[in-house]
N, CA and C of each residue as an Amber inpcrd file, in Angstrom:
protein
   519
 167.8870000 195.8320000 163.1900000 166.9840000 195.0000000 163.9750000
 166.0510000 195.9010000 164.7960000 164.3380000 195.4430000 165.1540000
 164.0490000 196.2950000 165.4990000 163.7960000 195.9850000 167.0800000
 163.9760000 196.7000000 167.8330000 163.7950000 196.4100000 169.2100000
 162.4760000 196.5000000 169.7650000 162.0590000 195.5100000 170.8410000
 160.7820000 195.6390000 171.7100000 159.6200000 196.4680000 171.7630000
 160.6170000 197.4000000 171.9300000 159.8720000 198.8740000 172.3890000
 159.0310000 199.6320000 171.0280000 160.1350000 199.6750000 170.1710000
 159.5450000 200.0920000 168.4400000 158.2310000 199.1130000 167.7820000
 158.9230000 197.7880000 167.9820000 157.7960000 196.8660000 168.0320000
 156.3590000 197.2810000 168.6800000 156.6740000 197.3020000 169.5490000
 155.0990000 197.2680000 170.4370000 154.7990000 198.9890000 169.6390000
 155.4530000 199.4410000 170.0120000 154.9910000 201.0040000 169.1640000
 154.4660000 200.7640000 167.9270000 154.9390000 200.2880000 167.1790000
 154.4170000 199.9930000 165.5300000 152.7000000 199.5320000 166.0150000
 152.8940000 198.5110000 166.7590000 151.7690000 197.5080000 166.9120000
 150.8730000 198.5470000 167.3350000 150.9630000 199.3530000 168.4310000
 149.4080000 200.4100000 168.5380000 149.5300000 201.6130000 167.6500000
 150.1580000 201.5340000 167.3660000 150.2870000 202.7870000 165.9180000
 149.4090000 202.2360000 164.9150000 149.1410000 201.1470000 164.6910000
 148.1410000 200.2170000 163.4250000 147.2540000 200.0750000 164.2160000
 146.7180000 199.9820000 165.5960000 145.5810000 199.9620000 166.2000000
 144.9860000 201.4890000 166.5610000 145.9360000 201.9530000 166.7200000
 145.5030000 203.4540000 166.8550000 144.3240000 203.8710000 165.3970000
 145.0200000 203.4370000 164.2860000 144.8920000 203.6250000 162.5900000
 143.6260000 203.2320000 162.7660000 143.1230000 202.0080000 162.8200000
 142.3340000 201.1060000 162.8110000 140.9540000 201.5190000 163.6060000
 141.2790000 202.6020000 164.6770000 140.2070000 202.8340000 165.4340000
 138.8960000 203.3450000 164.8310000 139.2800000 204.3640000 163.8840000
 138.3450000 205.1760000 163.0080000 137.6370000 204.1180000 161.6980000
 138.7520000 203.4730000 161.1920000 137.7270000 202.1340000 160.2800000
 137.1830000 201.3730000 161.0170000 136.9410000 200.9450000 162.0220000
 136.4680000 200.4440000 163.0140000 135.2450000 200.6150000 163.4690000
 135.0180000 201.9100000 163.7780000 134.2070000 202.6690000 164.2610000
 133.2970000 203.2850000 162.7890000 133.9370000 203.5480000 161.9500000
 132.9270000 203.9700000 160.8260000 132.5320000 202.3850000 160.3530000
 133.1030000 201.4880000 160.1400000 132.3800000 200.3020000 159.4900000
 131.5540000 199.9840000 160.5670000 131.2540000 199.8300000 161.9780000
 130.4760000 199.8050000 162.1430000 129.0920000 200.5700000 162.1060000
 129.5430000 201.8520000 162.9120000 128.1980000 202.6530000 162.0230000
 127.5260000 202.6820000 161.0330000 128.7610000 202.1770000 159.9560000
 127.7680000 202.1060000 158.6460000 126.9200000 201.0230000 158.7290000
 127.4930000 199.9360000 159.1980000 126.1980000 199.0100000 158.8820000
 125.1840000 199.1570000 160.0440000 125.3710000 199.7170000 160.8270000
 123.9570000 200.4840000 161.8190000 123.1170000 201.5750000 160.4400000
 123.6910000 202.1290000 160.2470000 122.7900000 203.5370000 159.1020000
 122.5400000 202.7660000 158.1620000 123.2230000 201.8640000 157.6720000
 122.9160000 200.7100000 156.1560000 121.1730000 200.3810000 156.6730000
 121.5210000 199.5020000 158.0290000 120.2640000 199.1370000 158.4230000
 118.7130000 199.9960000 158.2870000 119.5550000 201.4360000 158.6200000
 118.2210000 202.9260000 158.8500000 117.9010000 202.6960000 160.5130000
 119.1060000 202.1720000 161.3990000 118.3960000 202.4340000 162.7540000
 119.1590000 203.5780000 162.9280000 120.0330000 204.9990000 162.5540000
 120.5620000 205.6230000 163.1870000 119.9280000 206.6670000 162.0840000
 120.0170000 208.0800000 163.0930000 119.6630000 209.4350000 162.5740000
 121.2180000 209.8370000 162.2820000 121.1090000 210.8890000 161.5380000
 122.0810000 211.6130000 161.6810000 123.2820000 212.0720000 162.9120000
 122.0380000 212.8320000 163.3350000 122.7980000 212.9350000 164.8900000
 123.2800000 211.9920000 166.0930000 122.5600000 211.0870000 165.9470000
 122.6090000 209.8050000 166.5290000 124.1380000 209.1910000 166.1350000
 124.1360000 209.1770000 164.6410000 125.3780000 208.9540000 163.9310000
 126.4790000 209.4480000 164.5420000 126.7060000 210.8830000 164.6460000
 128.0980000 211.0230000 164.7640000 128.1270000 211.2270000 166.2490000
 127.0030000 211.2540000 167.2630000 127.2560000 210.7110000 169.0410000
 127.6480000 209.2030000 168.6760000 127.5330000 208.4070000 167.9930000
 127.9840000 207.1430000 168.3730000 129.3350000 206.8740000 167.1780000
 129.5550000 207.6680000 166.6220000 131.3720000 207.8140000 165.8890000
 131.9580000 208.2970000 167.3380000 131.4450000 209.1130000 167.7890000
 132.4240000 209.6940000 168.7550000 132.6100000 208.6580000 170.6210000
 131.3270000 208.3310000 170.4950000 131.5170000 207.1910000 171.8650000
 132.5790000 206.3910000 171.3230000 132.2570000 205.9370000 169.9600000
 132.9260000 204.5650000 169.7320000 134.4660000 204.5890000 169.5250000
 134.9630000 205.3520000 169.1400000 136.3860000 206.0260000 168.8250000
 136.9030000 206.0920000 170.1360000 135.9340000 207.1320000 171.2300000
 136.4750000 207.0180000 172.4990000 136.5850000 205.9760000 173.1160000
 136.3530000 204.9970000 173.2340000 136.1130000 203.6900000 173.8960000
 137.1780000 203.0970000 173.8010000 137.3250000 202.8650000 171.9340000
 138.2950000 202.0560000 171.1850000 139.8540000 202.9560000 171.9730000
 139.7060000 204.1110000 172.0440000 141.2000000 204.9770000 172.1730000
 141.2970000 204.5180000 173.7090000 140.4550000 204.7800000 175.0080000
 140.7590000 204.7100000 175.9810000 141.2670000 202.7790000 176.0540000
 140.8710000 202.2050000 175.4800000 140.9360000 200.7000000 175.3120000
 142.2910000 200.2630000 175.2450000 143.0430000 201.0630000 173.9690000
 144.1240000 201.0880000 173.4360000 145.0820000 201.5070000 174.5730000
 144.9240000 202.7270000 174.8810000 145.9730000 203.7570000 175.3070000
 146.3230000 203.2390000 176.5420000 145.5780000 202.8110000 177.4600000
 146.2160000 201.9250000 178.6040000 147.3150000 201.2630000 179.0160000
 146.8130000 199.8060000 177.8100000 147.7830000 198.7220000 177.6760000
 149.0870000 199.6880000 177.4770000 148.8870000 200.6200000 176.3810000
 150.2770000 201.5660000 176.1280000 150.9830000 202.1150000 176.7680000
 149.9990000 202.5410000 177.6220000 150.7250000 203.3760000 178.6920000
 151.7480000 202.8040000 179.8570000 150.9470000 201.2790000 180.4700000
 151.7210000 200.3440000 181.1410000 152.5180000 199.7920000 180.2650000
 152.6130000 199.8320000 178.6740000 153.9930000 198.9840000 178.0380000
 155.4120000 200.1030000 178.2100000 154.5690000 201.2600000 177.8980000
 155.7910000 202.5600000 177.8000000 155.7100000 202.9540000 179.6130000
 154.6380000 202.8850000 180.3540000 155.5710000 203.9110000 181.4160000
 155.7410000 202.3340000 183.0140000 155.8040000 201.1770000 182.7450000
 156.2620000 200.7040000 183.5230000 158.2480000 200.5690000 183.5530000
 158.5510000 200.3840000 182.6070000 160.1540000 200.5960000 182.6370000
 160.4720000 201.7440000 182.7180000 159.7130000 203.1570000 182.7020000
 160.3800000 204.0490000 182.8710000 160.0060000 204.3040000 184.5820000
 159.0800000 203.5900000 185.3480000 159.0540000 203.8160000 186.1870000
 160.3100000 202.9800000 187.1930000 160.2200000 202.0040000 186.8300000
 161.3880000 200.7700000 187.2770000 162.5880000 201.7570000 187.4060000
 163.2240000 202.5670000 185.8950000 164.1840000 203.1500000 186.3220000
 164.3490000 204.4510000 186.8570000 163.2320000 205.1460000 187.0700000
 163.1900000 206.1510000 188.2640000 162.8650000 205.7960000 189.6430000
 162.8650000 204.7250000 189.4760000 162.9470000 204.0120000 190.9920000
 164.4560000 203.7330000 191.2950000 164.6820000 203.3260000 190.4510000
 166.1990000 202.9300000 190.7450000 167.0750000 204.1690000 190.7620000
 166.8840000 205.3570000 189.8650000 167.2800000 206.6290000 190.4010000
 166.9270000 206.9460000 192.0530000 165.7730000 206.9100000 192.2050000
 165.8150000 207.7490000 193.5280000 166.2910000 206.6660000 194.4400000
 166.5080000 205.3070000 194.2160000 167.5030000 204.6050000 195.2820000
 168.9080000 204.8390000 195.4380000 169.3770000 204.9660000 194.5410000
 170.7120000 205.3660000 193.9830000 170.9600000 207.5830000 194.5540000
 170.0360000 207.5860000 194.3080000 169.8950000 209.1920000 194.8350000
 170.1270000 209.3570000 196.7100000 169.0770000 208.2790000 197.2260000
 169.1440000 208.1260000 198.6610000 170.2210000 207.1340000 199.2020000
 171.1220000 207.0260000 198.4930000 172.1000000 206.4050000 198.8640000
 172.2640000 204.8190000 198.8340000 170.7550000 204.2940000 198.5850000
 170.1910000 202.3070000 198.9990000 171.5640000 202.5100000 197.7420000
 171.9590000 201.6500000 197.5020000 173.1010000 201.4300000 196.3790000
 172.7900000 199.5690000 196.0890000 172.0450000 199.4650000 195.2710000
 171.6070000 198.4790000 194.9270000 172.9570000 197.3180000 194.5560000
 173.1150000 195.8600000 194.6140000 174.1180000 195.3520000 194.2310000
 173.9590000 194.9860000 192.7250000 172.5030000 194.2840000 192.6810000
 172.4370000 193.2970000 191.3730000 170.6330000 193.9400000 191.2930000
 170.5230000 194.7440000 189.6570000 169.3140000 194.9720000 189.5470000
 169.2460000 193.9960000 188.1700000 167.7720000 193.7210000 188.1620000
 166.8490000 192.7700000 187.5460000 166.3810000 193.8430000 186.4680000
 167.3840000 193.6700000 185.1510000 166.7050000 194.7340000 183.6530000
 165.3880000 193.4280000 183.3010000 164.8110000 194.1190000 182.9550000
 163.2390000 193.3490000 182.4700000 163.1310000 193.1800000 181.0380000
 163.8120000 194.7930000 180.8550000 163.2120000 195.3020000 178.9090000
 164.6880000 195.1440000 178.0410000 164.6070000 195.1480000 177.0520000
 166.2560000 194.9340000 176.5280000 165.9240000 196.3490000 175.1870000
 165.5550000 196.9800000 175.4310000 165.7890000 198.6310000 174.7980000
 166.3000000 199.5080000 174.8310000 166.2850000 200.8420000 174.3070000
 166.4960000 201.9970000 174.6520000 166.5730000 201.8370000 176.6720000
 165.4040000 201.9970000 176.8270000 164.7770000 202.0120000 178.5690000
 165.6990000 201.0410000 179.0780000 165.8490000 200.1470000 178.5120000
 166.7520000 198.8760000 179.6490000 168.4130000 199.1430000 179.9860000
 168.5470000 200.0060000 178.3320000 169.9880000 200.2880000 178.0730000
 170.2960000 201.1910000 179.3750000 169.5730000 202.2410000 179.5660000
 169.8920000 202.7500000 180.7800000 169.6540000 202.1990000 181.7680000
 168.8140000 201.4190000 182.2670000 168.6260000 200.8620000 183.5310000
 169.7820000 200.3200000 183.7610000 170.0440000 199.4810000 182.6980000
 171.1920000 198.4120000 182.5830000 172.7390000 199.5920000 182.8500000
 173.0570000 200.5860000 182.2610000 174.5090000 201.5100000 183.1760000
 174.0460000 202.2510000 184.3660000 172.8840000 202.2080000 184.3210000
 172.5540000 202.8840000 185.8030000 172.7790000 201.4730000 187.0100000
 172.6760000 200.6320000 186.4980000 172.7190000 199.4970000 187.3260000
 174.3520000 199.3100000 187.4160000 174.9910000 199.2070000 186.5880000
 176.8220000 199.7970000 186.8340000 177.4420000 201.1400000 187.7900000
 176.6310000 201.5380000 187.7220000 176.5060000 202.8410000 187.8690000
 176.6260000 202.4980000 189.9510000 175.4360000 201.9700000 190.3200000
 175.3810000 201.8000000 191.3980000 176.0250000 200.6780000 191.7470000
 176.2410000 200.3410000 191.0970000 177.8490000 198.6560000 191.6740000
 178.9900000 199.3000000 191.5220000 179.3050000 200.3470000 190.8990000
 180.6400000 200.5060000 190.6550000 180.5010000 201.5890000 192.3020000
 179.1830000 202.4000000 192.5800000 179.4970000 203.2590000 193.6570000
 179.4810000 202.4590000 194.8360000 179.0030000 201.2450000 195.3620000
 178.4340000 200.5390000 196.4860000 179.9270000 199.4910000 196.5220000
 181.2210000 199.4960000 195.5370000 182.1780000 199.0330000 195.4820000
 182.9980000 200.2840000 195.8520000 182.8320000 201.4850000 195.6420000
 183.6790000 202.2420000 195.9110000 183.5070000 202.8430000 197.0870000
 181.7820000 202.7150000 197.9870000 182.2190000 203.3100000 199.1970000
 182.2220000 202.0140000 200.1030000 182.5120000 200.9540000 199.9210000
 182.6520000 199.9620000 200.6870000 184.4180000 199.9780000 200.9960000
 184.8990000 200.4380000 199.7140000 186.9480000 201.0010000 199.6970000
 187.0290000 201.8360000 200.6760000 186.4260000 203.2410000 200.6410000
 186.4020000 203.8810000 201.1570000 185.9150000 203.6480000 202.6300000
 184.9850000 203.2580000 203.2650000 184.5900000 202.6720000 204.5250000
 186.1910000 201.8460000 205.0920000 186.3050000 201.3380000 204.5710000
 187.7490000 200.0260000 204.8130000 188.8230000 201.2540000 205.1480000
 188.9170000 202.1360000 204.1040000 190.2490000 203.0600000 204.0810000
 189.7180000 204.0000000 205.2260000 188.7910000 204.4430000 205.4470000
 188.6020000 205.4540000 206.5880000 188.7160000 204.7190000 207.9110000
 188.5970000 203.6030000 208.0200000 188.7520000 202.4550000 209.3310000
 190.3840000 202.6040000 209.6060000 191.1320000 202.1320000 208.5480000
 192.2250000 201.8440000 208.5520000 193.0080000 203.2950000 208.9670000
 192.7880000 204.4610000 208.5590000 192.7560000 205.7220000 208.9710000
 192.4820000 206.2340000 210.3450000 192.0950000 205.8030000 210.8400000
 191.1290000 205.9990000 212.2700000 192.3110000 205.1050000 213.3180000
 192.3860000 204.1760000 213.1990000 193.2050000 202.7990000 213.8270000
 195.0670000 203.6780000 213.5270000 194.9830000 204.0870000 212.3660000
 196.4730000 204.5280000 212.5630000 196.4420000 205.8660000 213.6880000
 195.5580000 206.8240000 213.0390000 195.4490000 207.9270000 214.3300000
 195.1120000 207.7890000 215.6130000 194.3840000 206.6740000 216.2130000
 194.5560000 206.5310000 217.0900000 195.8100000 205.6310000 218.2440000
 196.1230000 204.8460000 217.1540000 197.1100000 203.4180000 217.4000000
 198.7210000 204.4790000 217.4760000 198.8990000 205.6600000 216.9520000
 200.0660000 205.7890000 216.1300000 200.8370000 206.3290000 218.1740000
 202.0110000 206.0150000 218.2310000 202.7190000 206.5320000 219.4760000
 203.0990000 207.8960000 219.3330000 203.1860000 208.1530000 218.2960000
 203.5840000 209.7560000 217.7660000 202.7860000 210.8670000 217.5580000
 202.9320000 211.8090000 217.7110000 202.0070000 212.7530000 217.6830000
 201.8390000 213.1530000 216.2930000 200.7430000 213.4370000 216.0380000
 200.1100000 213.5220000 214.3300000 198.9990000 214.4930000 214.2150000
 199.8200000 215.6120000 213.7040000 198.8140000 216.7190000 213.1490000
 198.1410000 216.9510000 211.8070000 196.9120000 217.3660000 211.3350000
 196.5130000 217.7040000 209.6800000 196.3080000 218.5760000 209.7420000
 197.3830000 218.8710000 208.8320000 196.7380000 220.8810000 208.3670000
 196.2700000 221.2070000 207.2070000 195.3480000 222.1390000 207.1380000
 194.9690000 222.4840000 205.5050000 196.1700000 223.1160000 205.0690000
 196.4520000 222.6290000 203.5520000 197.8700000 223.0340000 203.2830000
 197.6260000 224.9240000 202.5520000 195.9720000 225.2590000 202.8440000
 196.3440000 226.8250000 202.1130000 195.9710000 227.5270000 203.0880000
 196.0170000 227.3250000 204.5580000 196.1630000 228.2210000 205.2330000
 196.8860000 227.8090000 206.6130000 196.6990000 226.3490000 207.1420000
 197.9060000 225.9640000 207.7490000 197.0580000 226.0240000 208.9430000
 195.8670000 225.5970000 209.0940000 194.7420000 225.4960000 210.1130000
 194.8690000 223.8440000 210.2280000 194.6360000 223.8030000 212.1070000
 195.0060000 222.4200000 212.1790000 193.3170000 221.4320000 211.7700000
 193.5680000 220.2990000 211.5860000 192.2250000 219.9370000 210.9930000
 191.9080000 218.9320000 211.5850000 193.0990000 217.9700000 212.2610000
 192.8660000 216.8680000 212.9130000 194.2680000 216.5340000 213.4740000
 194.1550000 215.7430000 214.8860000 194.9260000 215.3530000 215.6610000
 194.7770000 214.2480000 216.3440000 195.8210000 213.4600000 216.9160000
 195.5310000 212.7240000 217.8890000 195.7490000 212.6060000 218.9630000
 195.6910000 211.2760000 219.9500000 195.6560000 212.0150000 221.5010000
 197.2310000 212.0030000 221.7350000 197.7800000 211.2990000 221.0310000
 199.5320000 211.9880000 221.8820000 199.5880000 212.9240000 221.4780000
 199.4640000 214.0230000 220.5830000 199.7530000 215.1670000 220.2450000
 198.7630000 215.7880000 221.6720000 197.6480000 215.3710000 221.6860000
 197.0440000 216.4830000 222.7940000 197.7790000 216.3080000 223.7880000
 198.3840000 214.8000000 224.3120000 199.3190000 214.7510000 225.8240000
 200.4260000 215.8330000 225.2290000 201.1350000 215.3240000 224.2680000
 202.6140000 216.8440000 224.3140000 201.8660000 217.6870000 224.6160000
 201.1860000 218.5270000 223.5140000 200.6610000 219.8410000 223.7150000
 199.8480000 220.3200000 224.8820000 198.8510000 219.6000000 225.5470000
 198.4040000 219.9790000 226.9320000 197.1810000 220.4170000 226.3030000
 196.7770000 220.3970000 224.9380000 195.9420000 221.2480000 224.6510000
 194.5340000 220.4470000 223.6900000 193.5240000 220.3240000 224.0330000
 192.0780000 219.4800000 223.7200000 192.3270000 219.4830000 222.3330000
 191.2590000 218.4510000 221.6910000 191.2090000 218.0360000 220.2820000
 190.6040000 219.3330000 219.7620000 189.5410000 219.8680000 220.4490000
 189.2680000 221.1000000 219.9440000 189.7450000 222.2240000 220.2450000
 190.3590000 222.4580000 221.2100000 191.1660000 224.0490000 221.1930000
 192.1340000 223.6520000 219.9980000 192.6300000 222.5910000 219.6860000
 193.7580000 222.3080000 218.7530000 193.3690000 222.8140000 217.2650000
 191.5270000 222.1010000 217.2460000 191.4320000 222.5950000 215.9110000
 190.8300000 224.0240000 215.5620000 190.9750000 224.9780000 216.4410000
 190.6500000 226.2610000 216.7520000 192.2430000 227.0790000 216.0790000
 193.5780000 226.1230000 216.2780000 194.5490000 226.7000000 216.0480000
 195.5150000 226.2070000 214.7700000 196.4620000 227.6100000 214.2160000
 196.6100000 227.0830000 213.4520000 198.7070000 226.7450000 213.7300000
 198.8910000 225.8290000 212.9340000 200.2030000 225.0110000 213.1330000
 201.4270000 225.9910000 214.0070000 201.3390000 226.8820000 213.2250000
 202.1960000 228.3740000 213.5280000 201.9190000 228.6710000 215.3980000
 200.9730000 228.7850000 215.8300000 200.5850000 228.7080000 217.1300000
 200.8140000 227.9880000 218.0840000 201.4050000 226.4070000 217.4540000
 202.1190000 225.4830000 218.6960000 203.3680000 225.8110000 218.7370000
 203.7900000 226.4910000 217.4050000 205.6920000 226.2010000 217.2570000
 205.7810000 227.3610000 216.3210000 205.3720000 228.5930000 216.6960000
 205.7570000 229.6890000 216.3220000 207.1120000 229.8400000 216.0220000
 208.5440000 229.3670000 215.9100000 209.5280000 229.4180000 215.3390000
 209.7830000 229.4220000 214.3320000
C-alpha cells in the first residue's frame, strides 16, 4: 500500500516531468507563430521552466517540511522538559510514525516523573517525620550524603558539617 507521503511525491515527480513539455509546447507554438527569435527562445524556455519549478516546489516544500517541522517541535518540547500529554499526529507516514513514538515517548516520561515527584515527596515526609535518626552514605566511600534532624539533635552536629563527614567520623569504633 502506498502511503501519503509517496503519493504526494509521485504526484510532483510527474509535475516536475511535465515542466519542460510544458514549457517547450508552449514555445513552440510562440516560434510556430514566427513571434520569437532564437534568443528570445531559449530566455523564455528558461523564465518559463523557472516559474513552473518555483510554482511546484513550494506547495512541496510545505507538504514535506511541515510534519517535519511539527516533529522537531515536539523534540525540542520534549528536550526542554514541556512533556506533552496527548499530541495531535496529522500525517499517517513514515513522519507521523515517529511523531506518533515520540508522542509515547513523552507520555511514558511525563508518567514517569509524575512517580517519581510522588516517590521523592513520600521520601522527604519519611526523613523528616521519621523519630529516629537516619543517615545516607555513599556505599563506595562511606561519605555521609543525607540526614535528618534527629540525627543532627543526637549528634550536635549541622546538616552540613554532617555532610562534610564521613560515617567512620561519628562512630569511629
Amino acid at each position: 500500500m502506498i502511503n501519503s507521503f509517496k503519493k504526494k511525491s509521485i504526484f510532483f515527480i510527474i509535475l516536475i516531468g511535465l515542466i519542460p513539455l510544458l514549457s517547450g509546447v508552449l514555445v513552440s507554438v510562440l516560434f510556430s507563430i514566427g513571434q520569437l527569435s532564437t534568443g528570445y527562445l531559449m530566455w523564455m524556455i528558461t523564465a518559463i521552466t523557472t516559474v513552473l519549478i518555483i510554482s511546484i516546489s513550494i506547495p512541496l516544500v510545505r507538504v514535506i517540511g511541515q510534519p517535519i517541522a511539527e516533529v522537531s517541535s515536539l523534540c525540542q518540547e520534549i528536550v526542554h522538559g514541556d512533556l506533552p500529554t496527548k499530541v495531535e499526529i496529522t500525517c499517517k507516514d513514515e513522519i507521523g510514525a515517529v511523531a506518533e513514538s515520540l508522542s509515547k515517548i513523552a507520555s511514558f516520561l511525563h508518567d514517569t516523573k509524575i512517580k517519581l515527584d510522588l516517590s521523592e515527596r513520600k521520601y522527604q515526609l519519611l526523613m523528616e517525620g521519621a523519630n529516629d535518626a537516619i543517615i545516607l552514605l555513599d556505599s563506595e566511600n562511606g561519605r555521609i550524603i543525607k540526614s535528618n534532624k534527629k540525627c543532627e539533635e543526637l549528634t550536635g552536629f549541622s546538616e552540613n558539617e554532617l555532610l562534610k563527614m564521613k560515617f567512620d567520623d561519628l562512630h569511629p569504633e
